[in-house]
N, CA, C and O atoms as a DFTB+ gen file, in Angstrom:
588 C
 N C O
     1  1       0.827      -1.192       0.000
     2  2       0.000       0.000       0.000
     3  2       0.870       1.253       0.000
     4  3       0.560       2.217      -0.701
     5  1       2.074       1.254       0.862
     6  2       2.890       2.475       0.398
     7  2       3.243       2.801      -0.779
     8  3       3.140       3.920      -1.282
     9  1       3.938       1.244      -1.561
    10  2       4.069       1.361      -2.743
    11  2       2.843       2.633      -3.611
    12  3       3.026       3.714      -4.170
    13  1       1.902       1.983      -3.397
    14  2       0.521       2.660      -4.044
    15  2       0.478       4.460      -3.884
    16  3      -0.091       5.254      -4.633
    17  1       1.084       4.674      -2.957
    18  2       0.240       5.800      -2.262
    19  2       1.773       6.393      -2.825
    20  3       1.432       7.549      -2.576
    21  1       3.228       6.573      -3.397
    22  2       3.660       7.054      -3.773
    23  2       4.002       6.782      -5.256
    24  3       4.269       7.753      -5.964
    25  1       4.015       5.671      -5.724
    26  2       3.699       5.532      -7.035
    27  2       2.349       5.979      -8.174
    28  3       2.432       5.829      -9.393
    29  1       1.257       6.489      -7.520
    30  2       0.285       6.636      -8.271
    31  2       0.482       7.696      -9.181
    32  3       0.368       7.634     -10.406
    33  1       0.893       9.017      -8.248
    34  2       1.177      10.020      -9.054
    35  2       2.288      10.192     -10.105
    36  3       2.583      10.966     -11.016
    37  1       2.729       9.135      -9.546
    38  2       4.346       9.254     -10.932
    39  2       3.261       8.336     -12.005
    40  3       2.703       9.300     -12.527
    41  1       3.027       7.892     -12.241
    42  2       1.858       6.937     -13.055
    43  2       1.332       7.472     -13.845
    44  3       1.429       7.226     -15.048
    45  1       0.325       8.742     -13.086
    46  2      -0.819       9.608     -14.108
    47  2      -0.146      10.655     -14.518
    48  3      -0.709      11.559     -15.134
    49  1       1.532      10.681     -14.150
    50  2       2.003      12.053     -14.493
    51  2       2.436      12.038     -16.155
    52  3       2.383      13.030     -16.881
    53  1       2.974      10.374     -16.669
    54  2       2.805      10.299     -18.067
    55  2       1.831      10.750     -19.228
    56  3       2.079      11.279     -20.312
    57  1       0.740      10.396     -18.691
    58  2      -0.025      11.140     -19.565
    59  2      -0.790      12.542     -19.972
    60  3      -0.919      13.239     -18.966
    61  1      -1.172      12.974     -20.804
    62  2      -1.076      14.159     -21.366
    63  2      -2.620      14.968     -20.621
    64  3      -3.812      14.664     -20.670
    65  1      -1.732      16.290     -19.846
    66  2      -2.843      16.876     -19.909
    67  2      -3.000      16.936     -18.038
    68  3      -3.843      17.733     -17.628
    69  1      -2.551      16.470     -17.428
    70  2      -2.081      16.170     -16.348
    71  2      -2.849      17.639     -15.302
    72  3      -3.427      17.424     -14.236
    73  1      -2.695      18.894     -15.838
    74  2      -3.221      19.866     -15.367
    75  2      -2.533      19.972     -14.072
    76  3      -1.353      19.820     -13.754
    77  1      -4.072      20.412     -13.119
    78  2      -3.662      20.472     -11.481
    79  2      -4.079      19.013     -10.649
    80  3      -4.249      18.824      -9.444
    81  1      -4.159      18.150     -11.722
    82  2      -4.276      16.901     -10.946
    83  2      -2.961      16.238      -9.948
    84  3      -3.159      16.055      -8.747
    85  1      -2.238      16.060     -10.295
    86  2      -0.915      15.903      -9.904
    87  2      -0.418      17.001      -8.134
    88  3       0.152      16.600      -7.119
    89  1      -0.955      18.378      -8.480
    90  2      -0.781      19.145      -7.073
    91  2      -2.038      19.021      -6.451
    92  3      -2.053      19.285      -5.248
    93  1      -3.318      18.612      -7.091
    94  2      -4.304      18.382      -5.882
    95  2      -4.095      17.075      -5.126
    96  3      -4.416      16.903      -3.950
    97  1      -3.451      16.055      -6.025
    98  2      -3.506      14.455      -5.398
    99  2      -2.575      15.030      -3.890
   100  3      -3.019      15.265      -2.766
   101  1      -0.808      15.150      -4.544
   102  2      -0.282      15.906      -3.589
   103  2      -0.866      16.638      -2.262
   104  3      -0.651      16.380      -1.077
   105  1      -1.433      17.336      -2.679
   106  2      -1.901      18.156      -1.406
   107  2      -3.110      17.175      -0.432
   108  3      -3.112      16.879       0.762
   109  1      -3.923      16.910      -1.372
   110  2      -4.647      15.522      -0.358
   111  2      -3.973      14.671       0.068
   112  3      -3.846      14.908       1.269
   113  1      -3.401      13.719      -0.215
   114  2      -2.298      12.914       0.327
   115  2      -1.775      13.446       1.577
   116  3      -2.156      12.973       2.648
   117  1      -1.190      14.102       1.538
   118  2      -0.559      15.086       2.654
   119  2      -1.176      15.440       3.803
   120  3      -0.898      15.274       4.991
   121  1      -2.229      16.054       3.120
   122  2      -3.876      16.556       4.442
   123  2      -4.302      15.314       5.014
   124  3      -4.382      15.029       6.209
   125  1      -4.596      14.530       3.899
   126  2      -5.045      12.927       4.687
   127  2      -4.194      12.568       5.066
   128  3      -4.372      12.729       6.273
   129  1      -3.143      12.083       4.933
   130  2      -2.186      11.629       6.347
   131  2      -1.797      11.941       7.378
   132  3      -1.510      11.180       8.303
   133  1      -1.695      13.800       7.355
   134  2      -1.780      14.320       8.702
   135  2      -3.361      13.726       9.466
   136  3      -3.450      13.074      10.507
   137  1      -4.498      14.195       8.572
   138  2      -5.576      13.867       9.557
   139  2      -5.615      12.549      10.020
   140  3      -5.985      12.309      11.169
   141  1      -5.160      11.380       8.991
   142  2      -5.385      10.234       9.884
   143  2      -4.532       9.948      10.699
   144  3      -4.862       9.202      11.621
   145  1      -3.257      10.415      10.627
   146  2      -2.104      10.361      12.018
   147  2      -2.923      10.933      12.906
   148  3      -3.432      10.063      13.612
   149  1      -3.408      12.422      13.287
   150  2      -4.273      12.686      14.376
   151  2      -5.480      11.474      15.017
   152  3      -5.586      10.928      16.115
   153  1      -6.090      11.410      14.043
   154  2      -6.950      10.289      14.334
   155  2      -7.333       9.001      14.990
   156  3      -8.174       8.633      15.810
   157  1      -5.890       8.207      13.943
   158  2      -5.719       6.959      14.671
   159  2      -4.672       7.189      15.000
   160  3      -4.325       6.010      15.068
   161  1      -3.362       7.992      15.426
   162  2      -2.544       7.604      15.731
   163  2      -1.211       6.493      15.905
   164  3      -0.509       6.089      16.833
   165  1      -1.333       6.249      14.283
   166  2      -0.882       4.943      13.588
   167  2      -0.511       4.655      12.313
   168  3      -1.331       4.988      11.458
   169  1       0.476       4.137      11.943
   170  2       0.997       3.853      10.003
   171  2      -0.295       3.892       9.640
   172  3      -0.730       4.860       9.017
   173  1      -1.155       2.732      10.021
   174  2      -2.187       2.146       9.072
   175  2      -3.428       3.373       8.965
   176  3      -4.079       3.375       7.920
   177  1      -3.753       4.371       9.983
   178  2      -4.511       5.351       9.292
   179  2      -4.152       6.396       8.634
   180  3      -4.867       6.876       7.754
   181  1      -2.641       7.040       9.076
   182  2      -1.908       7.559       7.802
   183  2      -2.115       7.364       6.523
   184  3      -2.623       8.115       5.689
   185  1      -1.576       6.029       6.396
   186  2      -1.808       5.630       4.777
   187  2      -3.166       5.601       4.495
   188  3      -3.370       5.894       3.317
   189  1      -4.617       5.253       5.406
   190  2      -5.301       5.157       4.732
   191  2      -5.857       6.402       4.353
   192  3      -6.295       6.641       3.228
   193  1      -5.827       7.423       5.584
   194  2      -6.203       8.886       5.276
   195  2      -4.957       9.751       4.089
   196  3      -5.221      10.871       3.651
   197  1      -3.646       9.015       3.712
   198  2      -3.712       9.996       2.514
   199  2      -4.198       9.411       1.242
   200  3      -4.492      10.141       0.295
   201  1      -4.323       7.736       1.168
   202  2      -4.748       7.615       0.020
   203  2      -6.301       7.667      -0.239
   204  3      -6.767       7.383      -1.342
   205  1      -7.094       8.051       0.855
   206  2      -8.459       9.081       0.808
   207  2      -8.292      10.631       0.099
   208  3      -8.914      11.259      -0.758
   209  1      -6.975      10.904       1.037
   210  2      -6.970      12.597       0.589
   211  2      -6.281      12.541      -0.796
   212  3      -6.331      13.628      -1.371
   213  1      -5.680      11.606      -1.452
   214  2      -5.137      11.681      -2.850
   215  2      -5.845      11.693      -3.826
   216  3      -5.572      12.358      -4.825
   217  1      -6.961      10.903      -3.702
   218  2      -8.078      10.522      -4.317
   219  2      -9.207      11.837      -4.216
   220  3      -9.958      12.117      -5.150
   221  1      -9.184      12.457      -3.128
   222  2     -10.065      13.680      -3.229
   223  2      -9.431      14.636      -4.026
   224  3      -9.966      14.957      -5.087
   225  1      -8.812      14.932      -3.825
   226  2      -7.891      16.128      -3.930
   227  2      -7.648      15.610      -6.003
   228  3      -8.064      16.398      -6.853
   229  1      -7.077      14.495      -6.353
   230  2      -6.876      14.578      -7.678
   231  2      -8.429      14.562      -8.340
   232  3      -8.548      14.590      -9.565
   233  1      -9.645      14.515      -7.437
   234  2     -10.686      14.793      -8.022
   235  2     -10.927      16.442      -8.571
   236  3     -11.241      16.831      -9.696
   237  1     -10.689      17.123      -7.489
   238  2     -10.514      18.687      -7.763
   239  2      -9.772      19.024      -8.515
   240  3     -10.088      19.880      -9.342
   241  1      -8.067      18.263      -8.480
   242  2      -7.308      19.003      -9.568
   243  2      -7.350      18.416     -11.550
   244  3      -6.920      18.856     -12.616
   245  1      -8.255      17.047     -11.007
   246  2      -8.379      17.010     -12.449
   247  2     -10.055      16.737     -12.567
   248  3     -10.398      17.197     -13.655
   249  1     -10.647      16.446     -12.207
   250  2     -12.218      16.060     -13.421
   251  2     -12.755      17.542     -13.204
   252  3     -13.742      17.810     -13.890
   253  1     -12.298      18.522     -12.399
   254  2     -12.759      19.985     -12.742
   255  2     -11.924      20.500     -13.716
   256  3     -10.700      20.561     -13.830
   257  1     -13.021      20.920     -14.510
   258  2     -12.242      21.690     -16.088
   259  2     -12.738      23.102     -15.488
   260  3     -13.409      23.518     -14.544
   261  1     -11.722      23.792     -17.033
   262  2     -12.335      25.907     -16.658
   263  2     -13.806      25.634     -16.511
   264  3     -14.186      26.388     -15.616
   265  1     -14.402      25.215     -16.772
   266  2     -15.816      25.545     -16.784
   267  2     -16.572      25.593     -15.655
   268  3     -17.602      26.247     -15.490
   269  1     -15.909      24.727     -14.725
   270  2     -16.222      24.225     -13.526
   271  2     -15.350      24.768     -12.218
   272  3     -15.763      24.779     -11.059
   273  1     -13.974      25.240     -12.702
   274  2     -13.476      25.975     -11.419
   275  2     -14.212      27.194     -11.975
   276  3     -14.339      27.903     -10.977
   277  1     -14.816      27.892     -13.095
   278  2     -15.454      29.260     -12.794
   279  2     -16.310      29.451     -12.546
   280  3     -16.696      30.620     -12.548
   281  1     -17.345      28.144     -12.084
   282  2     -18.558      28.124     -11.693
   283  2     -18.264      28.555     -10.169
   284  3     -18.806      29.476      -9.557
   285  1     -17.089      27.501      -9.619
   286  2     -16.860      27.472      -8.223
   287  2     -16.312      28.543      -7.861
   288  3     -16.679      28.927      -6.751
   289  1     -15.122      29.551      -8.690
   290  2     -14.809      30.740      -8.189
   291  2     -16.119      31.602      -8.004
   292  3     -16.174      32.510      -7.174
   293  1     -17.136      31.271      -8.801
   294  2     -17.932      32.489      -8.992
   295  2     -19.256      32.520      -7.228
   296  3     -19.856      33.307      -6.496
   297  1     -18.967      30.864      -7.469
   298  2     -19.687      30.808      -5.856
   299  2     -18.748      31.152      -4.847
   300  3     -19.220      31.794      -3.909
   301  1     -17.424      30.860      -4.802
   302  2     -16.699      31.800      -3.742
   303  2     -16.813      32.515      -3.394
   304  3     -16.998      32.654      -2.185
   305  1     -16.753      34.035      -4.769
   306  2     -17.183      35.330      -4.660
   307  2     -18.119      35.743      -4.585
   308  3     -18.326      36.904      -4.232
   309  1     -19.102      34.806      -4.937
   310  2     -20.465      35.810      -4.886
   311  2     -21.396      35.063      -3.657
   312  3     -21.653      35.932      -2.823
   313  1     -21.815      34.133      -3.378
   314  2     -22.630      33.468      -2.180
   315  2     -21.907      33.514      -1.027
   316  3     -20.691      33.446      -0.851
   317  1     -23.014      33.666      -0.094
   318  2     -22.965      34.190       1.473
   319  2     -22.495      32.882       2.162
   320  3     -23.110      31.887       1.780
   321  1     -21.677      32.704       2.960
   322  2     -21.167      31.430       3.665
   323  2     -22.443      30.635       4.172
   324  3     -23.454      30.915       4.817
   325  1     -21.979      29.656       3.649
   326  2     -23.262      28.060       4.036
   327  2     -24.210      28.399       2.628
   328  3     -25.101      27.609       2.315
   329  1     -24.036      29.205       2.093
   330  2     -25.208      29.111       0.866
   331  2     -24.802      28.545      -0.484
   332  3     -24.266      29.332      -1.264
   333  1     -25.002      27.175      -0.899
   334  2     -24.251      26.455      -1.541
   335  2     -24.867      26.766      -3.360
   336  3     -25.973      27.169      -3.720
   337  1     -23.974      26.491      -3.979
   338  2     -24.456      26.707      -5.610
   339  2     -24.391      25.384      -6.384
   340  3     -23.459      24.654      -6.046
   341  1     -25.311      24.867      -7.492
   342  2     -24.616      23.810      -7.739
   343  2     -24.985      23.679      -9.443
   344  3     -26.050      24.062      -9.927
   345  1     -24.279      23.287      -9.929
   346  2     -24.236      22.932     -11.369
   347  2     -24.262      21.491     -12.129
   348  3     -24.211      20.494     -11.408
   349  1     -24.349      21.297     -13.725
   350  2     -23.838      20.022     -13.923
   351  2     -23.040      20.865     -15.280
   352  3     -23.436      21.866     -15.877
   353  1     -21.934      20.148     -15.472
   354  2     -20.773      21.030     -16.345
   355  2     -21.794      19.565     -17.808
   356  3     -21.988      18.350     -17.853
   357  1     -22.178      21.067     -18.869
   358  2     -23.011      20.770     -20.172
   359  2     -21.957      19.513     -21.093
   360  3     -22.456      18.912     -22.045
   361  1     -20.629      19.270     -20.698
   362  2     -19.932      18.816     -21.560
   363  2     -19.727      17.423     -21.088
   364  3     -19.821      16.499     -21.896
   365  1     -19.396      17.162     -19.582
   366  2     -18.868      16.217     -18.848
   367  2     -20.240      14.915     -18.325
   368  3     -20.395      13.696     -18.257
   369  1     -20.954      16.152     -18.068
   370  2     -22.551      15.542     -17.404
   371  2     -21.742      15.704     -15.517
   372  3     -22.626      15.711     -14.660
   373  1     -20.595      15.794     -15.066
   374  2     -20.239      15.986     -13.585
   375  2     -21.325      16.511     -13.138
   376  3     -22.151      16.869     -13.977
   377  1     -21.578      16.675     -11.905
   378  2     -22.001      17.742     -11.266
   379  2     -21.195      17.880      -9.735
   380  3     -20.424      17.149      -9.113
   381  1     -21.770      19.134      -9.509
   382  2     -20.857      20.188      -8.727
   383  2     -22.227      20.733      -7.483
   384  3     -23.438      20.883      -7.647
   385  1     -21.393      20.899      -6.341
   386  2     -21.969      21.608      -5.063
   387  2     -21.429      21.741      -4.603
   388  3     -20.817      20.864      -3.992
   389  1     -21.133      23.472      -4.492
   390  2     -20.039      24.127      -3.798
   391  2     -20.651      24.734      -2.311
   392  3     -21.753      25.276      -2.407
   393  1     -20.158      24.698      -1.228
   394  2     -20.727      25.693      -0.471
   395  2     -19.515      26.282       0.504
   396  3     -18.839      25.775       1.400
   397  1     -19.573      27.667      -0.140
   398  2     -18.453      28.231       0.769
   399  2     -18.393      28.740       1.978
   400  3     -19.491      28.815       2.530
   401  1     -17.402      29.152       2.640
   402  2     -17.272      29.147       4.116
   403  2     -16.722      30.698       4.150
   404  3     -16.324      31.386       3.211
   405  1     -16.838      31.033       5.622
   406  2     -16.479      32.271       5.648
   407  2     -15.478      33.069       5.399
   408  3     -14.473      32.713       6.015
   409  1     -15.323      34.017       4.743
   410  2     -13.658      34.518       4.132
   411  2     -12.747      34.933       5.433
   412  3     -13.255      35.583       6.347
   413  1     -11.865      34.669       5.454
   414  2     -10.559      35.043       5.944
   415  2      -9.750      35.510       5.497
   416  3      -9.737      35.290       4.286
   417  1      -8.381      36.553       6.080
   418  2      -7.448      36.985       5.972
   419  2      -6.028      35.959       6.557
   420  3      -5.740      36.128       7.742
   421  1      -5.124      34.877       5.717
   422  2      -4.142      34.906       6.474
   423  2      -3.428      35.489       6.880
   424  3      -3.153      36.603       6.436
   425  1      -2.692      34.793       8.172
   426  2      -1.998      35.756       8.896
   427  2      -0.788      36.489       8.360
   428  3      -0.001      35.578       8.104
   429  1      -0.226      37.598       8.060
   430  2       0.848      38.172       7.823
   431  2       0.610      38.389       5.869
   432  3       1.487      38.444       5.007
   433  1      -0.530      38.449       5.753
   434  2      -1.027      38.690       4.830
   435  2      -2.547      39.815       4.241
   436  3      -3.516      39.533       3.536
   437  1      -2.242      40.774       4.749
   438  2      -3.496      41.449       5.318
   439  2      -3.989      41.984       3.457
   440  3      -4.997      42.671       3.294
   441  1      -3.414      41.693       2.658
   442  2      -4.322      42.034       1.317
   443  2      -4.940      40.963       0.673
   444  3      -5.641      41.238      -0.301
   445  1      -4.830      39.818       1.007
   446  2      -5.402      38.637       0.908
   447  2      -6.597      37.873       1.255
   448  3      -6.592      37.354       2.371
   449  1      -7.808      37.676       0.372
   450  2      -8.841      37.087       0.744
   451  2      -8.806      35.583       0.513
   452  3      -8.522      35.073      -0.570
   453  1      -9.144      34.861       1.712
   454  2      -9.204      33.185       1.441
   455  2     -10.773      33.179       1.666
   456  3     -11.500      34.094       2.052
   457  1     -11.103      31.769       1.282
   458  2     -12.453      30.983       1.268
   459  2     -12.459      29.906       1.276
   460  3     -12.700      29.531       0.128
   461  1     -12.262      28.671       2.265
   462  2     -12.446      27.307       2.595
   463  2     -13.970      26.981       1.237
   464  3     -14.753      27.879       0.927
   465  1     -14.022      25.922       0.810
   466  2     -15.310      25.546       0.175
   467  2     -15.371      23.798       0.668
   468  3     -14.534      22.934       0.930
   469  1     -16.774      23.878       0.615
   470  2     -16.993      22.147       0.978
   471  2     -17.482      21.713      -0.656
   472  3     -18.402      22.428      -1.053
   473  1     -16.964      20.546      -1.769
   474  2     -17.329      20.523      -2.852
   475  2     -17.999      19.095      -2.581
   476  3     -17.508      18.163      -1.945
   477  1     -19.063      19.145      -3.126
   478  2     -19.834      17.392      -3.525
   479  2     -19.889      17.176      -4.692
   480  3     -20.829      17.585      -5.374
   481  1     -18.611      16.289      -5.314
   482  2     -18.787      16.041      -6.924
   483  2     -19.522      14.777      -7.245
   484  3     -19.582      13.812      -6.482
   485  1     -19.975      14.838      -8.214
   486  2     -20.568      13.554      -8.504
   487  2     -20.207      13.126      -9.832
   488  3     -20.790      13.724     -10.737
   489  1     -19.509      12.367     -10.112
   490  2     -18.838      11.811     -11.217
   491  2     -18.691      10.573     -11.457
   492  3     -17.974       9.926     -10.693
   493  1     -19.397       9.856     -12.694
   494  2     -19.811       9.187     -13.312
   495  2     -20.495       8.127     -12.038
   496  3     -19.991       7.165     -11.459
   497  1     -21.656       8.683     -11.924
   498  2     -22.319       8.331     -11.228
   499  2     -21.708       7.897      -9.244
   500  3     -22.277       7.197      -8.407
   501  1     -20.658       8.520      -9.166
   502  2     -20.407       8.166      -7.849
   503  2     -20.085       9.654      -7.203
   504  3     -19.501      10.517      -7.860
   505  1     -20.470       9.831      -6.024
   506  2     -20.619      10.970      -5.179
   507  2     -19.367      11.440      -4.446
   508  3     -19.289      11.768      -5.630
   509  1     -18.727      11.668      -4.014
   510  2     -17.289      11.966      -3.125
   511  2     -17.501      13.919      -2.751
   512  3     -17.939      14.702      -3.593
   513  1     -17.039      14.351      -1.242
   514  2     -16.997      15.274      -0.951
   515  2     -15.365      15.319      -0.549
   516  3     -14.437      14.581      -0.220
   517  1     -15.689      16.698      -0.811
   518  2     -13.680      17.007      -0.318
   519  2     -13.627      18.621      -0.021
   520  3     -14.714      18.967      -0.484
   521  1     -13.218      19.399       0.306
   522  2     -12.804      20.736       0.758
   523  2     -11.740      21.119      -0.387
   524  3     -11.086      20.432      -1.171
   525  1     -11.829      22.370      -0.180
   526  2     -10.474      23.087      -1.031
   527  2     -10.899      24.745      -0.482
   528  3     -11.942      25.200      -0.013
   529  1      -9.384      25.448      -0.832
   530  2      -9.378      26.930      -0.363
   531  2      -9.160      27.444      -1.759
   532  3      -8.813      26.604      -2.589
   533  1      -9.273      28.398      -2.058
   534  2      -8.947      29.248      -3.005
   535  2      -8.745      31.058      -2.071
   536  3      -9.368      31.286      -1.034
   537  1      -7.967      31.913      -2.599
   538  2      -7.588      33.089      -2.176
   539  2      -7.590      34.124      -3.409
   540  3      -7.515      33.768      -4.585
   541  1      -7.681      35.392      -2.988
   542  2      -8.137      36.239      -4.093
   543  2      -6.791      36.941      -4.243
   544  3      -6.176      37.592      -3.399
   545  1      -6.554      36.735      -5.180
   546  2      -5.051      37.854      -5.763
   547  2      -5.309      39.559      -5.225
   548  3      -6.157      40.325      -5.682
   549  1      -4.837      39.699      -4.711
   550  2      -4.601      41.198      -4.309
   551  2      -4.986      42.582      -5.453
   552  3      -5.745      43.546      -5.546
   553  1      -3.742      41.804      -6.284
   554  2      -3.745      42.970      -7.415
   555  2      -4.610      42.612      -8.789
   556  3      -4.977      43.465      -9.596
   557  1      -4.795      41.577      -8.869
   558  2      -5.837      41.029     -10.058
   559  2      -7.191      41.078      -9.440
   560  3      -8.088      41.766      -9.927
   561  1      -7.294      40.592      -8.724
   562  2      -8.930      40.381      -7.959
   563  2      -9.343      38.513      -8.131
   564  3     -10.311      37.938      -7.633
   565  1      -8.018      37.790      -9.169
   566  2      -8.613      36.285      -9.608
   567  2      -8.646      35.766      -8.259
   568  3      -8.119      35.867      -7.151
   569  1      -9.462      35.207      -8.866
   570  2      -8.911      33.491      -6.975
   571  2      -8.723      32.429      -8.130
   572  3      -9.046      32.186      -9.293
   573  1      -7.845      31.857      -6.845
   574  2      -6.866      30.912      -6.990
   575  2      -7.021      29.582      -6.197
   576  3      -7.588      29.920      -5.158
   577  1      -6.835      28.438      -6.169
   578  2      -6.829      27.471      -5.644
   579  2      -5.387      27.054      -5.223
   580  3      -4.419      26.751      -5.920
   581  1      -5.560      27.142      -3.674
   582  2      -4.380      27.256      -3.029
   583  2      -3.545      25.619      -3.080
   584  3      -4.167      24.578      -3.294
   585  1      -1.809      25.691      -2.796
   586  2      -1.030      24.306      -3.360
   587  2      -0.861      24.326      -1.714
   588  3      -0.249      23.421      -1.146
């Protein structure tokens, strides 16, 4: 299973098109193993909480296309925390339910807007929820989906 949980991403990194799949797996992986070290306090929920969070996380960085992170930026910016938006992207058939959380300033960063989001994708017929932050560029106004 370790094998698994560091070989996957060298795997999908061959093929074309790779996007932000590769830094979302990353970053889940990571989140899930810290949380399941808290958790169970043990190898075996480590590994199982990052190869949960790898699997979330390369959901966000790859089966969301532009079409679908600008649905979700647009619920960032525009809906009131807990008020969720939801779509089905016209091309993919996915669907999407975003509901964002209250904006913050990190610390030592006072021109910076963040936004935690809770996402429920549903893709090809199977459901999975996962979190992600995005932050608003200062001088552009874009948000971004934080690494």
């Amino acid at each position: 299973m370790v094998l698994f949980v560091f070989l996957f991403p060298t795997l999908n990194a061959c093929g074309p098109g790779t996007g932000s799949a590769l830094p979302g797996a990353g970053i889940g992986a990571g989140a899930g193993a810290l949380i399941g070290q808290a958790i169970g306090h043990n190898t075996e929920a480590t590994l199982i909480g990052a190869v949960v969070g790898m699997t979330l996380g390369y959901i966000v960085g790859n089966e969301m296309d532009k079409y679908d992170q600008q649905q979700m930026f647009q619920t960032i910016d525009q809906n009131k925390s807990g008020v969720p938006a939801s779509w089905e992207n016209p091309d993919s058939g996915n669907q999407y339910m975003v509901t964002p959380q209250p904006a913050y300033t990190p610390a030592g960063q006072p021109d910076v807007v963040c936004r935690k989001a809770e996402i429920l994708a549903t893709i090809d017929g199977k459901t999975e929820k996962t979190y992600t932050t995005a932050c608003r560029d200062a001088q552009s106004g874009e948000w971004t989906l934080q690494q």
